[in-house]
N, C-alpha and C positions, 0 to 999 in steps of 0.2 A: 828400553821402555821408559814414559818419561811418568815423573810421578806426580801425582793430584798437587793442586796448588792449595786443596780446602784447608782452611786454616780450623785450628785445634783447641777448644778452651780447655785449660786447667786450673782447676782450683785448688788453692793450699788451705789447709785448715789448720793455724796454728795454733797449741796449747792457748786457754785465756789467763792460766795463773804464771808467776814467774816459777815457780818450781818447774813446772809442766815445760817450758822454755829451757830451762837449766838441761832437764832429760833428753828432751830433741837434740843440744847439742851436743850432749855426751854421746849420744846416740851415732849422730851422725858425724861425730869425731874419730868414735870406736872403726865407724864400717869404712871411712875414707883411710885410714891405719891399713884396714883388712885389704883394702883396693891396693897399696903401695906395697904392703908384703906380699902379696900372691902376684904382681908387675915383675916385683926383684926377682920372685923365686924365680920366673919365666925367662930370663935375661941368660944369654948364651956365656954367664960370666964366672971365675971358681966362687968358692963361698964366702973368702976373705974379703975379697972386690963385692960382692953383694951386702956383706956386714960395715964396710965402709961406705958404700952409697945409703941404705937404710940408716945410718947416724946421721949423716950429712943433712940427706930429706927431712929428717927428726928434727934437727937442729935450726935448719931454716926453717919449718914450722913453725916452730916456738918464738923464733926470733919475731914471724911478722903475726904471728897474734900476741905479741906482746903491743906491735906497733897499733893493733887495734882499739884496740881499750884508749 
């Protein structure tokens, strides 16, 4: 069955203070963290190999929002 082609408006409503901005992205730093652990837990792999790949992902995190600033 083939699916509607209606296109969809979405609006974002960002904080207007810069605290408010600071919160969003801890926010949505916390919950994308929560996405990568609950992917690993899922992974047909023992626990050592899932503690190595959650460092790794950590670490390149960090490395390319370092690059952003």
């Amino acid at each position: 069955m083939a699916r509607p082609k209606d296109s969809y408006i979405i609006e974002v409503h960002y904080p207007k203070s810069q605290g408010g901005l600071i919160e969003l992205r801890r926010r949505l730093g916390k919950a994308y963290i929560e996405f990568i652990k609950g992917y690993i837990m899922g992974l047909p792999i023992c626990g050592e190999e899932k503690d190595e790949l959650y460092i790794k992902i950590i670490e390149r995190i960090r490395l390319n929002g370092e690059n952003c600033d």
